[in-house]
C-alpha positions in Angstrom: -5.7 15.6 -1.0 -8.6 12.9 -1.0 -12.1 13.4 0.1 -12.9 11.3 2.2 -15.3 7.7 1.2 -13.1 8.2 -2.1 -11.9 5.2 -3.4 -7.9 5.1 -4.8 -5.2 2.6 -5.8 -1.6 2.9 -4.8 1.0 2.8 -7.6 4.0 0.9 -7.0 5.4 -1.3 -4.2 5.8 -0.5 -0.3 7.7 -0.7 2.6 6.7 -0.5 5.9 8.4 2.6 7.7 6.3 2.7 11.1 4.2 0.7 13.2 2.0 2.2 16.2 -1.1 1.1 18.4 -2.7 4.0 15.8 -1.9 3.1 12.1 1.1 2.0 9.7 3.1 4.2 7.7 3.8 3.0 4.2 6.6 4.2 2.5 7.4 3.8 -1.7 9.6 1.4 -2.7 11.0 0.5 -6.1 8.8 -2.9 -7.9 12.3 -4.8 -9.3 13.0 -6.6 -12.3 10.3 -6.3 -15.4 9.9 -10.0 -14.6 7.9 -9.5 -11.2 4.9 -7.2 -12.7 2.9 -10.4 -13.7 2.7 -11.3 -10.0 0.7 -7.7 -9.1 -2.2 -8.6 -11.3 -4.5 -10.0 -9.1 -6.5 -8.0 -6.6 -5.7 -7.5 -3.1 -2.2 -7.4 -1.0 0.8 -9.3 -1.3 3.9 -9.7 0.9 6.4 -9.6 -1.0 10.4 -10.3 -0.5 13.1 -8.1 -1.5 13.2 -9.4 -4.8 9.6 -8.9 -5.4 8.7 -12.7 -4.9 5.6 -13.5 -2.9 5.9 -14.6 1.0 3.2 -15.5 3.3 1.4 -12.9 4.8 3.1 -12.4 8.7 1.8 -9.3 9.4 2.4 -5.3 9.0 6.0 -5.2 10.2 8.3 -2.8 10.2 10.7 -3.1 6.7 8.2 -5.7 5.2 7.5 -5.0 1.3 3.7 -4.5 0.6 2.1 -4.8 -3.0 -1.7 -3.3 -3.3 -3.6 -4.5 -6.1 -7.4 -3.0 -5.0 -9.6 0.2 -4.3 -9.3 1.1 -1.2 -11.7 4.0 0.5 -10.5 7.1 1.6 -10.5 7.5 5.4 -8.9 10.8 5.9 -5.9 13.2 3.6 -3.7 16.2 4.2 -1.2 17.4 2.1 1.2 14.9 2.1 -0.2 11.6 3.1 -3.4 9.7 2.8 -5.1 7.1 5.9 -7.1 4.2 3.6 -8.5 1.0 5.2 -7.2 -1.9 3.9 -8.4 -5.4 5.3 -9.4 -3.6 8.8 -6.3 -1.6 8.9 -5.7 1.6 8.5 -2.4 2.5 6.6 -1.1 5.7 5.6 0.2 6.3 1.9 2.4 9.3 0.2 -0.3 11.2 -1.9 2.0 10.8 -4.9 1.7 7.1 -4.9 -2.4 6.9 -5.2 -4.9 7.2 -8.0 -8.7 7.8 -7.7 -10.6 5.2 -9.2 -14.1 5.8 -10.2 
């Protein structure tokens, strides 16, 4: 768990698994081919496509493939999973796939 106002990166890429009025549900996805790292460098989100190329941003839509490149602050954490805002929304991560920053 993550107190809350704590700042954490995600590790890894994402897919979006669910989509309500409330939040987004990320889930962990596998980055690719060694080839695609150079494009998570910068800071902030990326859509990517399923081959870890960048697309224009359309939106938080169920299946879409999310790269996080920033520090994002904590805005609540259980067990399991972990709400941070990210550009005005708030997404939910799997604990396992975020590191506090300091």
């Amino acid at each position: 768990m993550f107190k809350s106002g704590t700042k954490v990166k995600t590790i890894g890429t994402f897919t979006v698994k669910e989509v309500t009025d409330d939040y987004i549900e990320m889930d962990s996805w596998e980055k690719g081919a060694e080839e695609s790292v150079s494009k998570y460098e910068s800071l902030g989100f990326a859509e990517l496509n399923v081959d870890g190329s960048e697309k224009d941003f359309d939106g938080f839509q169920k299946g879409d493939f999310f790269k996080f490149d920033g520090a994002y602050s904590v805005i609540e954490s259980n067990e399991l999973f972990t709400k941070l805002e990210v550009e005005g929304k708030e997404l939910y991560f799997p604990n396992h796939k975020l590191q506090e920053v300091g």
